[in-house]
BAFIMI-177818 format. One record per residue (C-alpha): residue in three letters; x, y, z. Coordinates in steps of 0.001 Angstrom, whole numbers, padded with zeros to 6 digits, always signed. Each point is the difference from the previous one (the first is absolute). Example, Ala and Ser with C-alpha at 12.3 -4.5 7.8 and 13.67 -1.06 7.14 Angstrom:
<rs>
ALA+012300-004500+007800 SER+001370+003440-000660 
</rs>
This chain:
<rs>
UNK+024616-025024-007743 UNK-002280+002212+001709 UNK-003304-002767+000462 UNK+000766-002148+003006 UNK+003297+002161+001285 UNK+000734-000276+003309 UNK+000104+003230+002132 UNK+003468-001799+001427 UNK+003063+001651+000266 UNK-002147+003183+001104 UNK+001928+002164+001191 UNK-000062+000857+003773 UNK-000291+003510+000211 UNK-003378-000558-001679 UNK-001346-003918+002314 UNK+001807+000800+003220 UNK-002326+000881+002966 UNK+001529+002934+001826 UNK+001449-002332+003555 UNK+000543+003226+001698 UNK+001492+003661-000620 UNK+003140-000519+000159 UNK-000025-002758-002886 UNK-002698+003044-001833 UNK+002639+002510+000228 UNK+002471-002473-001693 UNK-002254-000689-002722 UNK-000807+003328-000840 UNK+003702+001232-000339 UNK+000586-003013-002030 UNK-002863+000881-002422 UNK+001352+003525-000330 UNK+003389-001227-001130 UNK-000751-000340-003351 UNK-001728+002992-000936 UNK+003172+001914+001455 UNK+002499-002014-001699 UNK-001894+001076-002916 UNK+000028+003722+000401 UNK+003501-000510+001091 UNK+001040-001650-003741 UNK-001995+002781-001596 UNK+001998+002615+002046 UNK+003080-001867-000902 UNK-001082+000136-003375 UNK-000115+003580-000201 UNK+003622+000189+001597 UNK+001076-001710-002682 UNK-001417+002033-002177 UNK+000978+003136+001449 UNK+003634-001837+000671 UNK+000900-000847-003673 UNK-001817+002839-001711 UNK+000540+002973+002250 UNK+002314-000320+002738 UNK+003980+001130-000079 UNK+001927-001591+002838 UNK+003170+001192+001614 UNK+002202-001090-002655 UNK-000134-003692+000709 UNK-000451-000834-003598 UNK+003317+002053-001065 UNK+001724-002111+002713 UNK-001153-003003-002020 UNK+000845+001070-003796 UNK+003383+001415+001645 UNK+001284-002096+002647 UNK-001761-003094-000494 UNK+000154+000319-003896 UNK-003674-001215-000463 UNK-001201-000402-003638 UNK-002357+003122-000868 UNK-002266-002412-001401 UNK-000671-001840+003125 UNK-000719+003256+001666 UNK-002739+001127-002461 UNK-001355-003863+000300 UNK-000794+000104+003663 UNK-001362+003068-000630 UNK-002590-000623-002659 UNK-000532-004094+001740 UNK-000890+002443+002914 UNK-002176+002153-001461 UNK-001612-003607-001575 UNK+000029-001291+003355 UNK-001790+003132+001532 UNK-002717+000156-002266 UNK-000321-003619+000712 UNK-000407+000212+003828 UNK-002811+002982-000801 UNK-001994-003265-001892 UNK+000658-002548+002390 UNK-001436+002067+003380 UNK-003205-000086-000978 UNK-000006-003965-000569 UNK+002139-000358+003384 UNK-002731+002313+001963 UNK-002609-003082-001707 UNK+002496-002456+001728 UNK+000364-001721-003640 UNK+003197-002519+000324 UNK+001089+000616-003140 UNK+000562+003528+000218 UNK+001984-000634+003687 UNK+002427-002774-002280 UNK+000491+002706-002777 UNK+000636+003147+002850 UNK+002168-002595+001545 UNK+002274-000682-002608 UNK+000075+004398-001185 UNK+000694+000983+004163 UNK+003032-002622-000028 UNK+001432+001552-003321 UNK-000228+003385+000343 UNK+002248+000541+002975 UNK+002716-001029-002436 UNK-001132+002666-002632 UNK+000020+002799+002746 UNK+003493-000886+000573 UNK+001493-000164-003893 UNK-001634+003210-001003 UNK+001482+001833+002894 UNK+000836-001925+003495 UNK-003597+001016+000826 UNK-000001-001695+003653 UNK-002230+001721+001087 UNK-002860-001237-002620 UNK+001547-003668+000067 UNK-000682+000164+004239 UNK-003629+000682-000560 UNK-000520-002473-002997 UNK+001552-003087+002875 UNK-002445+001294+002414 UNK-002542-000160-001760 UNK+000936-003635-001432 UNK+000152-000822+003750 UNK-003532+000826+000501 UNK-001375-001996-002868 UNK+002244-002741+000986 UNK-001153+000082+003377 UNK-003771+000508-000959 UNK-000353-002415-003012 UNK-002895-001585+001151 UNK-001754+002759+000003 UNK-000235-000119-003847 UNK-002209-002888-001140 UNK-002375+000782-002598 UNK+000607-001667-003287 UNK+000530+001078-003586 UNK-002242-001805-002617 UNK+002989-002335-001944 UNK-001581-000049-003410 UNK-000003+003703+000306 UNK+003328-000093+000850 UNK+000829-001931-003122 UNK-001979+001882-002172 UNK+001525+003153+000997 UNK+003620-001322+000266 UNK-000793-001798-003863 UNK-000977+003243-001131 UNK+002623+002541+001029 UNK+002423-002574-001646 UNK-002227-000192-003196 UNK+000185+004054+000092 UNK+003788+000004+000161 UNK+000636-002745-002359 UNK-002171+002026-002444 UNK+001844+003331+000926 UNK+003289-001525-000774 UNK-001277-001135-003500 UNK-001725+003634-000145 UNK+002980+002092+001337 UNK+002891-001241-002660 UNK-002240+000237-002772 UNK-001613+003162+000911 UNK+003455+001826+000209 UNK+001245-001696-003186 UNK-003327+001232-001397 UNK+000949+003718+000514 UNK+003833-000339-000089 UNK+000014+003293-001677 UNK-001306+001788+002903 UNK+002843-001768+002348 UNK+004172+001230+000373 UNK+001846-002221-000863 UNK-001678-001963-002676 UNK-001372-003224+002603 UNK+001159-003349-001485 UNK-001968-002776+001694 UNK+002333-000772+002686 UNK-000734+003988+000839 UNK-003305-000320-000287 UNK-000332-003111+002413 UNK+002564+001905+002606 UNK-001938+002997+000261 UNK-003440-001377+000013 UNK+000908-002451+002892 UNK+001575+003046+001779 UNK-002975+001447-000309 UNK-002946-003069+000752 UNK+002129-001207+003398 UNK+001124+003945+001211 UNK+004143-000945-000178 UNK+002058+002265+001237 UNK+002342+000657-003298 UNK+000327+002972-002444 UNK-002099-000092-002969 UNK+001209-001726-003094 UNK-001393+002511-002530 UNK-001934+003079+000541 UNK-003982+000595-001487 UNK+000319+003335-002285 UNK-003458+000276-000932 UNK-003546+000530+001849 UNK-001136-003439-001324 UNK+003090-001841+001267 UNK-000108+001269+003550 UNK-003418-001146-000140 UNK+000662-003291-001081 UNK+002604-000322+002960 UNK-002321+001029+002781 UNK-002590-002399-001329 UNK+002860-002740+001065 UNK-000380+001034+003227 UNK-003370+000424+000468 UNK-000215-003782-001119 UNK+002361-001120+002888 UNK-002247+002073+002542 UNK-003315-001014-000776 UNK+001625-003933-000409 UNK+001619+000334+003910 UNK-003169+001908+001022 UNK-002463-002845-001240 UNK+002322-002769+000905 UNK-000090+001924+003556 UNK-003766+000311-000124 UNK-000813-003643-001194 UNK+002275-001495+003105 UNK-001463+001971+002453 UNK-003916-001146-001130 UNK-002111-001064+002698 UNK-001434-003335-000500 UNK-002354-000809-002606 UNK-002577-002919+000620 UNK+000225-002484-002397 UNK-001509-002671+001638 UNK-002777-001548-002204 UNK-003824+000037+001802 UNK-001967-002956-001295 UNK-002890-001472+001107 UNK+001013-001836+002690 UNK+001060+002765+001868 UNK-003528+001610-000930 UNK-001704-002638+001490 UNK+001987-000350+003008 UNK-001147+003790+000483 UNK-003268-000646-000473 UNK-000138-002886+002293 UNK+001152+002517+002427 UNK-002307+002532-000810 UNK-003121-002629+000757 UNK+001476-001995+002812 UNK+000889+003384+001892 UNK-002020+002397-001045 UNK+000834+004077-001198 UNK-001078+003094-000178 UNK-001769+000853-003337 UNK+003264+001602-001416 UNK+001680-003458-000439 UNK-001777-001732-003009 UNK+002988+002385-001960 UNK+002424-002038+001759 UNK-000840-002531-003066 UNK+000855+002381-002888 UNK+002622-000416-002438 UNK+001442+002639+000543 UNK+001396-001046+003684 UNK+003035-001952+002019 UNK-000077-001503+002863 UNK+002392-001008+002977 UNK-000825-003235+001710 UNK+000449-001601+003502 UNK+002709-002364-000880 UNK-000013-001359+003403 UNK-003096-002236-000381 UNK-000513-003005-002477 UNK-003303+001427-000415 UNK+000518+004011-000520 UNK-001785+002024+003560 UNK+000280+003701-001468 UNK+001007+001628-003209 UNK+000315+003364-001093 UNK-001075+001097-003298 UNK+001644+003253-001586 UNK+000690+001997-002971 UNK+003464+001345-000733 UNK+000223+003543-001476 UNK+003581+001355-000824 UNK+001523-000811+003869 UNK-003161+000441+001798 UNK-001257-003555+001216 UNK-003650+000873+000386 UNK-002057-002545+001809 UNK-003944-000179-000328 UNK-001740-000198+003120 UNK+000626-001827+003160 UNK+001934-003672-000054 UNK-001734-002974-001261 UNK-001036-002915+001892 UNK+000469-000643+003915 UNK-000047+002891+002049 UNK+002293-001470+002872 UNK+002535+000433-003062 UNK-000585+003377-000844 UNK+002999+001380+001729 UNK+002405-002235-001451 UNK-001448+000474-003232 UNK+000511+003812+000234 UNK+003427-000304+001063 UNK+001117-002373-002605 UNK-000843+002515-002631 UNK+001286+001986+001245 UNK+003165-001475+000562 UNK-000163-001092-003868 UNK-000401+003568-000826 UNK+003158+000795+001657 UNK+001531-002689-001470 UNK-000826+000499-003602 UNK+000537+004262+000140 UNK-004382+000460+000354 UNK-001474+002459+001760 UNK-003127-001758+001666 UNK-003914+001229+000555 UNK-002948-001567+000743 UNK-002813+001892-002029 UNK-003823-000309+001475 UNK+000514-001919+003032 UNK-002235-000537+002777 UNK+000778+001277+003800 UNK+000651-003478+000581 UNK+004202+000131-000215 UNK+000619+003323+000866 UNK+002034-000652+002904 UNK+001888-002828-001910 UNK+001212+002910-003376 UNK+001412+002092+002994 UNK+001797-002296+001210 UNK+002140-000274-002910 UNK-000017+003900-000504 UNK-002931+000147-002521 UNK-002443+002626+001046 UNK-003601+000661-001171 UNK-002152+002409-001935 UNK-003694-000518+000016 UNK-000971+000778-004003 UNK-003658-000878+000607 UNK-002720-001938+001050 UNK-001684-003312-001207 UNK-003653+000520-000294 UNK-001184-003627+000805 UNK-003995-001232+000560 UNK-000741-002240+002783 UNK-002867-002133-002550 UNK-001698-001824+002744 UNK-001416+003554+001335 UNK+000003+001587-002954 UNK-003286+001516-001006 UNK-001642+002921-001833 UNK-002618+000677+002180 UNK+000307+003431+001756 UNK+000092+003990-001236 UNK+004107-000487-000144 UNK-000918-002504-002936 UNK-002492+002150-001896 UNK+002484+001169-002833 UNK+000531-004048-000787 UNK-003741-000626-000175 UNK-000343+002578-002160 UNK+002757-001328-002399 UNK-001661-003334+000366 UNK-003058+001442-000696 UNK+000873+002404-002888 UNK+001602-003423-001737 UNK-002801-002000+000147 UNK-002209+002600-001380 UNK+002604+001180-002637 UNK-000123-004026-001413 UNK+003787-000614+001553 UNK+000152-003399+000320 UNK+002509-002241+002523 UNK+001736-002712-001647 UNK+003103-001939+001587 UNK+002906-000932-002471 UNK+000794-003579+000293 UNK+003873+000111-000515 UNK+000663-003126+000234 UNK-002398-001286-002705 UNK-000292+000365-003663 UNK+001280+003469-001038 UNK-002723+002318-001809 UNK+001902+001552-002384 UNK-002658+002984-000542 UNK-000154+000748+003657 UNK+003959-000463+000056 UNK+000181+002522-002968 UNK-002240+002785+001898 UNK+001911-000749+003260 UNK+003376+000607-001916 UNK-001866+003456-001393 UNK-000943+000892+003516 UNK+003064-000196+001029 UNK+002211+001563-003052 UNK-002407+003387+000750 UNK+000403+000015+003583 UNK+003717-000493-000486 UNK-000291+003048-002403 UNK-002222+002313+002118 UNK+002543-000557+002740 UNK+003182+000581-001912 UNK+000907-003351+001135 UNK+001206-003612-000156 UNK-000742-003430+001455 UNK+001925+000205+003711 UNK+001694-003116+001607 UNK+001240-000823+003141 UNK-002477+000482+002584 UNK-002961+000637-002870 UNK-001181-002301-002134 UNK-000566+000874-004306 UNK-002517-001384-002322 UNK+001593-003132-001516 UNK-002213-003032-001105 UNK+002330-002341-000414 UNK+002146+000501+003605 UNK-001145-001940+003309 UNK-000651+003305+001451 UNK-003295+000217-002724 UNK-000548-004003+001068 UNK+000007+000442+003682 UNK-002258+003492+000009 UNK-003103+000479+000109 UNK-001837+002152-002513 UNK-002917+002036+000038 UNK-001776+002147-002719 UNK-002855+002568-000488 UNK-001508-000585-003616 UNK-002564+001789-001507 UNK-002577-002617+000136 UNK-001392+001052-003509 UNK+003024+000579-002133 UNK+002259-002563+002065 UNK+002373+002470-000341 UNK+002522+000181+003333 UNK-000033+002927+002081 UNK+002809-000771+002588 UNK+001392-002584+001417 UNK+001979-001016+003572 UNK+002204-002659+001193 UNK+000735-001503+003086 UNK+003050-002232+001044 UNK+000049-002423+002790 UNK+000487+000522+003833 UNK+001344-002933+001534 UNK-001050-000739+003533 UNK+001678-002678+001310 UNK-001768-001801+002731 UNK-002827+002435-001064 UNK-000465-001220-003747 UNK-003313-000355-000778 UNK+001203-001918-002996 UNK+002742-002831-000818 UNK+001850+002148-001756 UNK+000509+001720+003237 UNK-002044+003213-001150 UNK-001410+002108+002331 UNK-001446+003136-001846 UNK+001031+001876-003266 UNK+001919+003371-000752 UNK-001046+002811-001761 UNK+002610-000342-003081 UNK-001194+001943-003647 UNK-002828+002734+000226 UNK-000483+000811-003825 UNK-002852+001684-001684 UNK-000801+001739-003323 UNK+000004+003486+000492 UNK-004037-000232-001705 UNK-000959-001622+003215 UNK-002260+001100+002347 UNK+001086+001423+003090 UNK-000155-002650+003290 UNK+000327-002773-002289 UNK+003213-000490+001693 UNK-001176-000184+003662 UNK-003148-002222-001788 UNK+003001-002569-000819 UNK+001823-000204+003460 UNK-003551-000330+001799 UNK-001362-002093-001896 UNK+003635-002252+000488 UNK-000160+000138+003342 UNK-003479-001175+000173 UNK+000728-002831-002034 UNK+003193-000702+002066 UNK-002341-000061+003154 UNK-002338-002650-001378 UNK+003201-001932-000612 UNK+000883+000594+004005 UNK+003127+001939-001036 UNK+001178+001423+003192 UNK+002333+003241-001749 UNK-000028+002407-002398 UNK+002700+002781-000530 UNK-000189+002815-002002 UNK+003495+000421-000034 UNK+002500+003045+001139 UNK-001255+003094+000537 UNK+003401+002303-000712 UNK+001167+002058+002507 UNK-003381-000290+001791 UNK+000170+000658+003769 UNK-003112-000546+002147 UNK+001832-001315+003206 UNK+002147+003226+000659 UNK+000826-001107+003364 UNK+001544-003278-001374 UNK+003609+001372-000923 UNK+001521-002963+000478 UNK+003232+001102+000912 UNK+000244+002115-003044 UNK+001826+003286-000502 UNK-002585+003037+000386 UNK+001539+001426-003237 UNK-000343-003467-001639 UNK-003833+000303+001472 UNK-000482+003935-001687 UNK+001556-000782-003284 UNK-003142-002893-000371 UNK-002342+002541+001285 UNK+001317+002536-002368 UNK-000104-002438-003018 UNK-003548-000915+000494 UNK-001463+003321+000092 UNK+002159+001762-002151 UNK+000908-002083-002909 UNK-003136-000942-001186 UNK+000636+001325-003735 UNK+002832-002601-000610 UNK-002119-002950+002036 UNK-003690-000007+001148 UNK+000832-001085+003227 UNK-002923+001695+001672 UNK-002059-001491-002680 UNK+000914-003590+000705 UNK+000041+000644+003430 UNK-003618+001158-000405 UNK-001187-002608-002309 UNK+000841-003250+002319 UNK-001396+001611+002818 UNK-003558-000081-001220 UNK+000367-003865+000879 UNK+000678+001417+003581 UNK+003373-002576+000381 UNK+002082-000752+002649 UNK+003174+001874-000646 UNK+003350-001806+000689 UNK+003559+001763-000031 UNK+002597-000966-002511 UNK+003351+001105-000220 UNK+003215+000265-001988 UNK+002692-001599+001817 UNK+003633+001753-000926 UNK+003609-000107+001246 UNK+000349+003106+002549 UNK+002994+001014-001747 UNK-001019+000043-002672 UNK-002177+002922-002133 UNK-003778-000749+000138 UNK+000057+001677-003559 UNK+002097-002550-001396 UNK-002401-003189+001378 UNK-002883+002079-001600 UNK+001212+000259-003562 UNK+000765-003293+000432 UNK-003632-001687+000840 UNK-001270+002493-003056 UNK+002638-001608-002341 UNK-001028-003620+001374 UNK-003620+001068-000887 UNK+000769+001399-003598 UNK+000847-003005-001881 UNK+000436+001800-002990 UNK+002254+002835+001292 UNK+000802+002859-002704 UNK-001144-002099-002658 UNK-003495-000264+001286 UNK-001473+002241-002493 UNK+001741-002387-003016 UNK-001556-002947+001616 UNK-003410+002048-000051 UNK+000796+000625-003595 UNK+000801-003536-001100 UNK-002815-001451+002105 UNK-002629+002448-001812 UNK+001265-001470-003818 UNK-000105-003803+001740 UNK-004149+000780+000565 UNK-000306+001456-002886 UNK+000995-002706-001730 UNK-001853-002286+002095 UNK-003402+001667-000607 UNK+000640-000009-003713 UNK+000052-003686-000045 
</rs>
């Protein structure tokens, strides 16, 4: 179980402290062992290939069938079990250059066979030589391979390729009795069982009767097929990385939202209490220090934000998820993070790309006097006059249902006019019955003579620790939803967030974020350590992509509130593609996926039916 695991039994390429260079040097030959055992049983792979399918020796094999009087049928059984065995060690590199124990086990048992198959199809020493060598080395370096499989995978896939078989052997016999006609000689049953099993488990004998026809030659490759795509699954179900299955209640919520208040975060962290998340606690502590709350997507581990909870523990808590990520065959990343751990994700070879900037409001100072401001006063201004009219949502009272029904409108034609769908992750979605909706706050524009709702925003906590302003440890509030009608007058949006923020004022709120800017860079002398090309593909992003994402326009929109910009950044694995981590955090946002637009479709007929009641 993944809530409360211990980080223990890390392993010590990833916790040890570098003593001196020597010990360094050590280390860093020791982590390269394993990738090159792995290209090594991919190149061996190949041979074997190349061995049993291609090669001719110097008449070893004649020396065998002559001298030794060696049964032709064990020669052309090492031979195909080779050619099995090679297209086997092709599989397994790519699990062994992931470090996955299973896949070392199952390499392990193919590298000590095969010498033995190099020497009955033809005294090939030579191969059998490099096959023990190569055993050596993943003898030697065993350790090296830790990451685990995901066991009710394992089953599944090992239950399954069986199921396939025991179906192909009912299938087969039948089959080929089926179209008897179309076989030489006439299969009886015993025939038909021979040839089909000759044919689902590749055995090395000549065929019992011959397909005549088209259809029948057909039928017999489909037997094959079946065994291949029952040994590939099997293959692919073992090898799984593991899945999460621990079960987040609400004890574990509320130990990370005791956290969040008796610590403090940055504005990002309210997501931390979504469904949608994990988390990996300090297990070393009756009373939890740290956790780490994350999202898993395919292999890719992908944090959000910074560690929970005490700072002084913010190192540890990096490396133990990292060390579970290694464990469990996860690629790790830390997606929006402060500045605050950068040093601490190098350390254990994670390196950073800045992917924006939080526009936050310091609300003490905040004010709209001044010519910077005049475009807000004139919003304000152009409201007032217009008959907009303020009203704050109380979501934790009695539920209007008419205001409910045009909020759900609002957002079913922004959602539309976007070509979009409610986001997760590190965004929140409009959903009246979640805690998210209970723990927000909600502001609307009406039209103060048809009471008709213009747009709406919502804000979700910032806990403060020591700085609450609040007992729920609240601090300020985080720009979540921005939705409007597109009927609405223009600045009704920036009417909302001002008028927020002076309400949040009164209420001696200290904070207010906007939220991330993407790929907005206004400290250009702040790299950070990162790569200059890392630094030009952001630049290049922002100014040029601006049909696919209005990142100028965002950019542009915050900064009327003239904010305080602060740097986050998407932490990654250095070697590991950047590419990869990014299609990740856009899958972890897209709760829907490809079926998004169904979900758009099914939630339009669900209104629908809700209006006509």
């Amino acid at each position: 179980m993944l809530v409360g695991s211990k980080g223990a039994s890390v392993d010590e390429e990833l916790m040890a402290a570098p003593q001196n260079s020597g010990s360094s040097t050590v280390r860093r030959l020791r982590a390269l062992a394993a990738p090159l055992l792995a290209y090594a049983v991919a190149a061996l792979g190949l041979l074997n290939l190349w061995s049993a399918l291609l090669a001719h020796g110097p008449g070893r094999a004649a020396f065998l069938r002559d001298t030794v009087h060696m049964p032709l049928v064990i020669e052309h059984g090492a031979r195909a079990l080779t050619t099995l065995f090679g297209l086997g060690l092709l599989m397994l590199a790519r699990s062994l250059l992931r470090r996955k124990r299973q896949a070392w086990s199952i390499t392990v048992l193919l590298v000590t066979v095969t010498p033995f198959l190099h020497l009955a199809k033809g005294l090939d020493w030579e191969e059998a030589a490099i096959c023990l060598a190569i055993l050596t080395g993943l003898l030697t370096h065993r350790t090296s391979f830790y990451a685990e499989n995901d066991r009710p995978s394992a089953r599944q896939g090992v239950l399954g390729a069986l199921g396939m078989l025991a179906f192909a052997l009912v299938y087969g016999p039948l089959g080929v009795l089926a179209l008897r006609r179309q076989f030489l000689p006439e299969p009886d049953l015993g025939r038909a069982i021979t040839q089909c099993s000759h044919l689902l488990f590749y055995l090395p004998q000549n065929a019992v009767v011959h397909p005549m026809t088209h259809r029948a030659i057909w039928f017999e490759n489909s037997l094959a097929y079946i065994s291949a795509f029952a040994l590939a699954y099997a293959v692919f179900m073992v090898l799984r990385p593991v899945l999460p299955r621990d079960v987040i209640g609400a004890r574990e919520r509320a130990q990370v939202r005791e956290m969040l208040s008796g610590w403090g975060a940055p504005p990002l962290s309210y997501y931390a209490l979504l469904p949608d998340k994990h988390y990996l606690f300090d297990a070393e502590n009756a009373q939890p220090q740290w956790a780490v709350a994350y999202c898993l997507v395919g292999r890719h581990a992908l944090a959000l934000g910074d560690p929970l909870g005490d700072p002084a523990y913010g190192a540890r808590a990096v490396q133990e998820f990292v060390a579970l990520c290694a464990r469990y065959d996860w690629s790790p990343s830390f997606y929006q993070v402060t500045g605050r751990y950068l040093e601490e994700y190098r350390a254990v070879g994670l390196k950073p790309f800045k992917i924006g900037e939080d526009a936050v409001i310091d609300l003490p100072s905040f004010s709209l006097k001044g010519k910077a401001f005049q475009d807000l006063r004139t919003a304000l201004n152009k409201m007032s006059k217009g008959g907009v009219a303020l009203e704050e949502y109380d979501t934790n009272g009695s539920l209007d249902p008419e205001t409910l029904t045009q909020l759900a409108d609002i957002t079913e034609e922004w959602l539309s006019a976007h070509k979009g769908e409610e986001k997760g992750f590190a965004m929140g979605q409009f959903a009246p019955e979640s805690d998210l909706f209970h723990d927000s706050r909600l502001f609307l524009a009406r039209d103060a003579a048809t009471r008709r709702v213009l747009a709406f925003v919502t804000f979700v906590p910032i806990y403060g620790g020591a700085n609450a302003v609040n007992l729920n440890g609240v601090t300020g509030w985080g720009l979540d939803l921005m939705r409007r009608r597109g009927e609405s007058p223009n600045g009704v949006m920036e009417f909302l967030i001002a008028s927020a923020a002076a309400a949040f004022q009164q209420e001696d709120a200290c904070v207010m974020s906007l939220g991330l800017s993407p790929m907005a860079d206004s400290d250009l002398d702040d790299a950070d350590g990162e790569s200059e090309w890392l630094a030009r593909l952001r630049a290049l992003i922002f100014d040029k992509f601006n049909q696919f994402y209005n990142f100028k326009g965002l950019n542009a929109f915050k900064s009327k509130f003239a904010p305080q910009w602060q740097s986050r950044y998407l932490v990654y694995p250095a070697a590991h593609s950047i590419g990869a981590t990014i299609y990740a955090a856009g899958r972890a946002h897209n709760l829907s996926g490809r079926f998004g637009v169904v979900e758009q479709w099914v939630r339009k007929i669900s209104l629908s039916r809700e209006r006509q009641k």
